[in-house]
VOBA-1610 file (N, C-alpha, C; in pm, whole numbers, padded with zeros to 5 digits, always signed):
BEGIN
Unk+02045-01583+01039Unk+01913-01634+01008Unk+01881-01604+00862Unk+01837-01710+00792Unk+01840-01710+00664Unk+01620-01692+00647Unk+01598-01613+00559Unk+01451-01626+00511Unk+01413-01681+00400Unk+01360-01734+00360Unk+01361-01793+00238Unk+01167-01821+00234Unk+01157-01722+00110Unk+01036-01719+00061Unk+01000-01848-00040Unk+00920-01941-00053Unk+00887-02020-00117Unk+00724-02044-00145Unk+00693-02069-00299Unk+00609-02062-00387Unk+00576-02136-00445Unk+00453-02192-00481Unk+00469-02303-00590Unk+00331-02277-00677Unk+00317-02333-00839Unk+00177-02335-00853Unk+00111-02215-00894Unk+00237-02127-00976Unk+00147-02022-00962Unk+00089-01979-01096Unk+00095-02060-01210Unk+00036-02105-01333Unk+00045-01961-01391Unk+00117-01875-01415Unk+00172-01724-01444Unk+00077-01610-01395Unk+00006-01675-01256Unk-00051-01602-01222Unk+00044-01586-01053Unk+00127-01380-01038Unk+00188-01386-00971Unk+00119-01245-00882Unk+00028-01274-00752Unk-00052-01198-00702Unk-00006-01107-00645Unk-00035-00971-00613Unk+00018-00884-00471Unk+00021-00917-00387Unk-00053-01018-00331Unk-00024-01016-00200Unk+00059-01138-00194Unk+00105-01247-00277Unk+00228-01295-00275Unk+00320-01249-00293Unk+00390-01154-00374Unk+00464-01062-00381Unk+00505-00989-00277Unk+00404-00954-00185Unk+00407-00890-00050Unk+00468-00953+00042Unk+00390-01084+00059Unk+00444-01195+00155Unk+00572-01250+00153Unk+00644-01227+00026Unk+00759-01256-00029Unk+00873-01178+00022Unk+00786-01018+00021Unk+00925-00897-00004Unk+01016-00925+00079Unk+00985-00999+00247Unk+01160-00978+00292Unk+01249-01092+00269Unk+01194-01128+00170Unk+01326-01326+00172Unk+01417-01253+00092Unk+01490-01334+00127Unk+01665-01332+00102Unk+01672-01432+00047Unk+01590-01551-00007Unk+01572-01591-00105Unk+01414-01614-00144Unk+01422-01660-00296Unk+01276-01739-00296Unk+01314-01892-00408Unk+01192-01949-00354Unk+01191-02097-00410Unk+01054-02107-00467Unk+01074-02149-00635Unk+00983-02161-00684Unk+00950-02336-00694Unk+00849-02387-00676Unk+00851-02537-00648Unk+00790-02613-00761Unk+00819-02498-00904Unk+00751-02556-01027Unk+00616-02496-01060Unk+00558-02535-01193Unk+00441-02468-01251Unk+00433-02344-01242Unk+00529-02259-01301Unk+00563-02140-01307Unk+00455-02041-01392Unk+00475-02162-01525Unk+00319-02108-01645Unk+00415-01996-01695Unk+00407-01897-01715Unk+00485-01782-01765Unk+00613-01714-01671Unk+00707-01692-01766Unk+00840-01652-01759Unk+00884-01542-01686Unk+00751-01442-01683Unk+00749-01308-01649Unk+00681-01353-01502Unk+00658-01461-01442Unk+00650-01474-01296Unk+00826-01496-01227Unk+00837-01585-01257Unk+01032-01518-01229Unk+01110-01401-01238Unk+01092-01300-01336Unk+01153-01183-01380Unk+01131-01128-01190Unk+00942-01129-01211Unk+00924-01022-01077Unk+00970-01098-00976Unk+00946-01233-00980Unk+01041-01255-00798Unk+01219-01249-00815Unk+01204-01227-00909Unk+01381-01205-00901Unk+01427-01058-00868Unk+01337-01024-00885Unk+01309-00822-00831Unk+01329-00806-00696Unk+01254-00908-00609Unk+01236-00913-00467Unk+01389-01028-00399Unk+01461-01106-00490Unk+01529-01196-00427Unk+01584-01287-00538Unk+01730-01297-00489Unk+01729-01436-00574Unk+01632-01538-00588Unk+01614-01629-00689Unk+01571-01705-00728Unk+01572-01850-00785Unk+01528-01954-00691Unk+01573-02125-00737Unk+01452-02165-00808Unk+01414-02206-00882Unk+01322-02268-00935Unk+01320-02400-01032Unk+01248-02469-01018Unk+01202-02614-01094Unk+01143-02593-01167Unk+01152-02728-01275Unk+00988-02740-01370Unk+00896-02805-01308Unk+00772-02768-01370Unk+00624-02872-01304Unk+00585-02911-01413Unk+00502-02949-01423Unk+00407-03054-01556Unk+00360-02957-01639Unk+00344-02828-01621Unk+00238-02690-01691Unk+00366-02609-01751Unk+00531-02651-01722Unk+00591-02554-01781Unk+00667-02619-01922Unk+00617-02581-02043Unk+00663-02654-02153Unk+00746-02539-02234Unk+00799-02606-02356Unk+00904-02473-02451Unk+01011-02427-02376Unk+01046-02288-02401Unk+01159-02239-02371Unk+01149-02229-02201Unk+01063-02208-02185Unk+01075-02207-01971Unk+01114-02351-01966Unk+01027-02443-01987Unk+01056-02584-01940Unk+01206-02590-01934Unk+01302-02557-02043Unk+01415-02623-02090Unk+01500-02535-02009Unk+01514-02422-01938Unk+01548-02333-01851Unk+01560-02397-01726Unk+01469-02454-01701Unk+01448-02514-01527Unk+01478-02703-01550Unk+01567-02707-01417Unk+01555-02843-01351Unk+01456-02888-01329Unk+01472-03005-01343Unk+01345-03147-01311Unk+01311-03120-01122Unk+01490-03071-01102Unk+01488-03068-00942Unk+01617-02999-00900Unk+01623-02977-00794Unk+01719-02891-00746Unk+01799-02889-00600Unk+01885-02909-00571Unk+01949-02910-00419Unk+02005-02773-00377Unk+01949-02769-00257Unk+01993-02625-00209Unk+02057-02651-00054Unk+02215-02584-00045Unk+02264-02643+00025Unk+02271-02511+00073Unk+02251-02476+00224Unk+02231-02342+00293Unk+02215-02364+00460Unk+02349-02323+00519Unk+02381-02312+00671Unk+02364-02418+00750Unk+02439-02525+00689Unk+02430-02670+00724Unk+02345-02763+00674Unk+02230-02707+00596Unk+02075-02779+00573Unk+02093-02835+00422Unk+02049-02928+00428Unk+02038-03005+00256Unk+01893-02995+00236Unk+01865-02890+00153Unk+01696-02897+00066Unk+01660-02985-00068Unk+01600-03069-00075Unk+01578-03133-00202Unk+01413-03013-00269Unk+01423-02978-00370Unk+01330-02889-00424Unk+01311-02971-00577Unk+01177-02989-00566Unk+01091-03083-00677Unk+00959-03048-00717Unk+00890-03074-00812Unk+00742-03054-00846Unk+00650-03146-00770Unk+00706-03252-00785Unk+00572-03383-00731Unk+00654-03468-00693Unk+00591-03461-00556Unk+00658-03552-00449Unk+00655-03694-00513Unk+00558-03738-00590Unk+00518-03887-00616Unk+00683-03887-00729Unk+00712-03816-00809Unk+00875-03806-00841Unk+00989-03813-00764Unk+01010-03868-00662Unk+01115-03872-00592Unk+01165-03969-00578Unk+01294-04018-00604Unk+01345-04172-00642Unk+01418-04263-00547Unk+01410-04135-00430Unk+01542-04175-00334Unk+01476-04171-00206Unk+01515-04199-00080Unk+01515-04213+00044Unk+01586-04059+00089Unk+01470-03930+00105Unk+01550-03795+00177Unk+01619-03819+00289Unk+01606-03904+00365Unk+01690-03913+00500Unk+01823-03969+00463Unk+01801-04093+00379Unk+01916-04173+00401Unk+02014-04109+00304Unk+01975-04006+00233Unk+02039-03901+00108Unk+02091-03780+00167Unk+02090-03749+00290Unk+02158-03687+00344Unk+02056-03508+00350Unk+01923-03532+00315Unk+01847-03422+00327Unk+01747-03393+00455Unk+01752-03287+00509Unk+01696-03234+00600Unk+01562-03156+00549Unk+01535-03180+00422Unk+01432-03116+00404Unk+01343-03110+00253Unk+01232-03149+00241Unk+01197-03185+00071Unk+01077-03052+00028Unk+01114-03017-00047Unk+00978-02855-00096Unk+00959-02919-00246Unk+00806-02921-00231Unk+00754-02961-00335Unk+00638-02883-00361Unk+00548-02933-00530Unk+00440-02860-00523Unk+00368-02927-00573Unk+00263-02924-00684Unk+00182-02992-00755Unk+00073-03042-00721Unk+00026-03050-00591Unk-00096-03065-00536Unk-00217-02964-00499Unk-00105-02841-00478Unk-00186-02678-00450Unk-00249-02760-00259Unk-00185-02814-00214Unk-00267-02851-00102Unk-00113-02791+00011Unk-00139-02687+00061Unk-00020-02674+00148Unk-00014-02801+00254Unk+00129-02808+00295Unk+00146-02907+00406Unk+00292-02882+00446Unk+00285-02926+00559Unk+00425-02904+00664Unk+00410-03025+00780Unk+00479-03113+00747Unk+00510-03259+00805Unk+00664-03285+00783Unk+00656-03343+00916Unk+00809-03401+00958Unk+00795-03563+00928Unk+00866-03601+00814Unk+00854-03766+00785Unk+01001-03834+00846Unk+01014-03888+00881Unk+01123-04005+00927Unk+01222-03863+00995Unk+01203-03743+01033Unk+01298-03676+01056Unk+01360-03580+00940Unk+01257-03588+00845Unk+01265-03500+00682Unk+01164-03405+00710Unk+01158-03267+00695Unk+01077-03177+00714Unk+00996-03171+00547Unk+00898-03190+00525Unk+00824-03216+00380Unk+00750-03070+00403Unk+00788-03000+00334Unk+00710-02852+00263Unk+00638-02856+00107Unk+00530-02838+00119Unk+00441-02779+00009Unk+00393-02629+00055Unk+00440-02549-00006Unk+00376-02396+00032Unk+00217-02414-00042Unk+00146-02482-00090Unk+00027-02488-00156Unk+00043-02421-00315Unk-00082-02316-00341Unk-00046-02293-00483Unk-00068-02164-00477Unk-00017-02042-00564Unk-00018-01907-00483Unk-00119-01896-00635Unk-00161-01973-00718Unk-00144-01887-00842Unk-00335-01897-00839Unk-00382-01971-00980Unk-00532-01945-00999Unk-00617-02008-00883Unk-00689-01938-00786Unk-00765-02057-00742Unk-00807-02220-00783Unk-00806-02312-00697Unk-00824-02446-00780Unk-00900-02507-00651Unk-01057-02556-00671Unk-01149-02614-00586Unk-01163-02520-00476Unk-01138-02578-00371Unk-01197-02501-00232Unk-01051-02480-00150Unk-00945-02510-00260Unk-00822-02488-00166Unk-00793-02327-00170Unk-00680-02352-00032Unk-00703-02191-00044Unk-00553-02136-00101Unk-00556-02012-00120Unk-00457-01944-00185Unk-00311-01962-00074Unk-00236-01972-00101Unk-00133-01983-00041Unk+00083-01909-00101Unk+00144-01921-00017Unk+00308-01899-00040Unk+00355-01953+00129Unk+00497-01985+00132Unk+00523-02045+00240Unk+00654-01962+00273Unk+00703-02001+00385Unk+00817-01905+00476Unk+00899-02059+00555Unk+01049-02042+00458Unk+01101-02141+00552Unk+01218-02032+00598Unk+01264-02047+00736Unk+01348-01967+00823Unk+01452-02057+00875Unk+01574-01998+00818Unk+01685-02101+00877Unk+01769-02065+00953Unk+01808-02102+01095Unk+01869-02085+01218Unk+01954-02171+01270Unk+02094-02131+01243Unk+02160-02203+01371Unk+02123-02391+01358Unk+02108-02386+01183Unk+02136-02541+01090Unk+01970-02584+01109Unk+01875-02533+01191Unk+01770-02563+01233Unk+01616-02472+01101Unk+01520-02545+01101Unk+01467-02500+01001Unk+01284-02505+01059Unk+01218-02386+01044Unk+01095-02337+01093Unk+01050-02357+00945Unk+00930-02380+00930Unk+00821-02382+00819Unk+00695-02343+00824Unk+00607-02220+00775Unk+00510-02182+00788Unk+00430-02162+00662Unk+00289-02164+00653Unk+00188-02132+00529Unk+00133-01993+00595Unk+00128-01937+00478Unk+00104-01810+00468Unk-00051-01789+00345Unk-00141-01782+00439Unk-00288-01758+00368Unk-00285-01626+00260Unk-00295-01638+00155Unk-00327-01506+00116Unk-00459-01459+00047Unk-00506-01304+00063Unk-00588-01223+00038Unk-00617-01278-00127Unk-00737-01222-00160Unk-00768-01235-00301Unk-00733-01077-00363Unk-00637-01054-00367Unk-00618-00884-00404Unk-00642-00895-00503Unk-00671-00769-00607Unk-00690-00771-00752Unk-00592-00864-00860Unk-00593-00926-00949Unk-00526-01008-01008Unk-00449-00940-01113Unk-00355-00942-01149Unk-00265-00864-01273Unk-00174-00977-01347Unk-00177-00956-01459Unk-00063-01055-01556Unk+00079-01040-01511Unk+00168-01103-01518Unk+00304-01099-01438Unk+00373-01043-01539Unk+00461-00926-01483Unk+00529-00862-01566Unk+00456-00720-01631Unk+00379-00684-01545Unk+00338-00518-01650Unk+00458-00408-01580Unk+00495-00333-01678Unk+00567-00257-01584Unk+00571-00183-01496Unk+00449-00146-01457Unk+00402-00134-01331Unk+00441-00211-01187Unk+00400-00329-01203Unk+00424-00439-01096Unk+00622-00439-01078Unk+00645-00440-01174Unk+00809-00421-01185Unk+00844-00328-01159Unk+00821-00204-01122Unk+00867-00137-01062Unk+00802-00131-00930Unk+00710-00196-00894Unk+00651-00220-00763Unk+00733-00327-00712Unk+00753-00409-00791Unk+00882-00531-00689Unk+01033-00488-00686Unk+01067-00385-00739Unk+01172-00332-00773Unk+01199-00234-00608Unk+01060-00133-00613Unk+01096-00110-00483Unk+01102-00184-00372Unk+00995-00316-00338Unk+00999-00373-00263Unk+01119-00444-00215Unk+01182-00469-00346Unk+01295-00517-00269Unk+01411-00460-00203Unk+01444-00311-00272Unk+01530-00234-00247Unk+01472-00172-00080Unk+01308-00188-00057Unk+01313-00201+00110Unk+01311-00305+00172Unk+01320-00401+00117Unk+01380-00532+00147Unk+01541-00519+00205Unk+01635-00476+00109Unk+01760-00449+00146Unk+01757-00363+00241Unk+01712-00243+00261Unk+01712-00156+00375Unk+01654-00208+00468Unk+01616-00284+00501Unk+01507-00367+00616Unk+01607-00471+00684Unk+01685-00538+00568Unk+01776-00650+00582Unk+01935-00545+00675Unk+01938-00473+00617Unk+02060-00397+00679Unk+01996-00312+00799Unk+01910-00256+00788Unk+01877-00213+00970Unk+01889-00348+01072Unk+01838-00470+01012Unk+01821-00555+01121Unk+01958-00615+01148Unk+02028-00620+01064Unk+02172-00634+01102Unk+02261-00539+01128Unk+02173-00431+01146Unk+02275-00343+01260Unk+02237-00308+01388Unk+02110-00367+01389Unk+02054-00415+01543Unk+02137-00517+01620Unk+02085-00664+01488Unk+02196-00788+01576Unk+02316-00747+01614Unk+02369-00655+01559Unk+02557-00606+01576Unk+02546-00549+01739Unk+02434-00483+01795Unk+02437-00371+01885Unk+02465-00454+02039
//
């Protein structure tokens, strides 16, 4: 069973309690609009890291990140993009089981023609009356669960103080210890 933390939207604003919601993926997916550089550093603390560009990431980040990205993981084809209205192709008939996008800050989890469509929403500045969000896709046995994950308004911090870095630093290292107890359960 694969976890995979996914994010989008978070305009270099990278919260605790996304960070939190994050700590046990074994991966994370950033779905664009990153805004600052030092929001990747810390999720790369907690997990590898895939990420896109969005419309807000210009200069040296922009030129770092794909327009888009395929993630091929335990049978499943992920197409990972900023804005769905960018998509040129037919996900089904392209051989994808699954499209993560962002740019709307509006979470959603819909099954189209047999394509599972993920927006985790936007984890980063509040925007209107939407609410704060990060998403959880879980992969099983080629099969794929998708959930939104509400989050708290915890205190806000700039991404990257070294503080927070050594706060995602541990998190992940009990991330790994968390990841290896539970696979020495499944073994038993």
């Amino acid at each position: 069973m694969r976890n995979i933390g996914v994010i989008s939207d978070t305009h270099g604003l990278l919260r605790p309690s996304a960070m939190a919601a994050l700590c046990s993926s074994d991966l994370i997916i950033h779905a664009g609009d990153v805004g600052k550089p030092g929001v990747l550093e810390e999720l790369r603390a907690v997990a590898p890291v895939i990420a896109v560009r969005g419309n807000i990431d210009k200069g040296p980040l922009a030129r770092k990140l794909p327009e888009r990205d395929v993630l091929e993981l335990e049978g499943c084809r992920i197409l990972i993009l900023h804005d769905l209205a960018d998509i040129e192709l037919d996900p089904r008939e392209a051989g994808f089981q699954a499209v993560i996008f962002g740019h709307s800050h509006r979470p959603l989890i819909e099954t189209r023609d047999g394509v599972l469509h993920f927006n985790p929403g936007s984890a980063g500045p509040r925007r209107f009356r939407l609410p704060v969000t990060v998403g959880r896709l879980t992969i099983a046995g080629g099969e794929m669960t998708a959930r939104i994950i509400e989050l708290g308004t915890l205190q806000q911090k700039p991404a990257s103080s070294p503080k927070r870095l050594s706060r995602a630093a541990a998190c992940a290292a009990g991330g790994v210890q968390n990841a290896a107890a539970r696979a020495s359960r499944e073994a038993r």
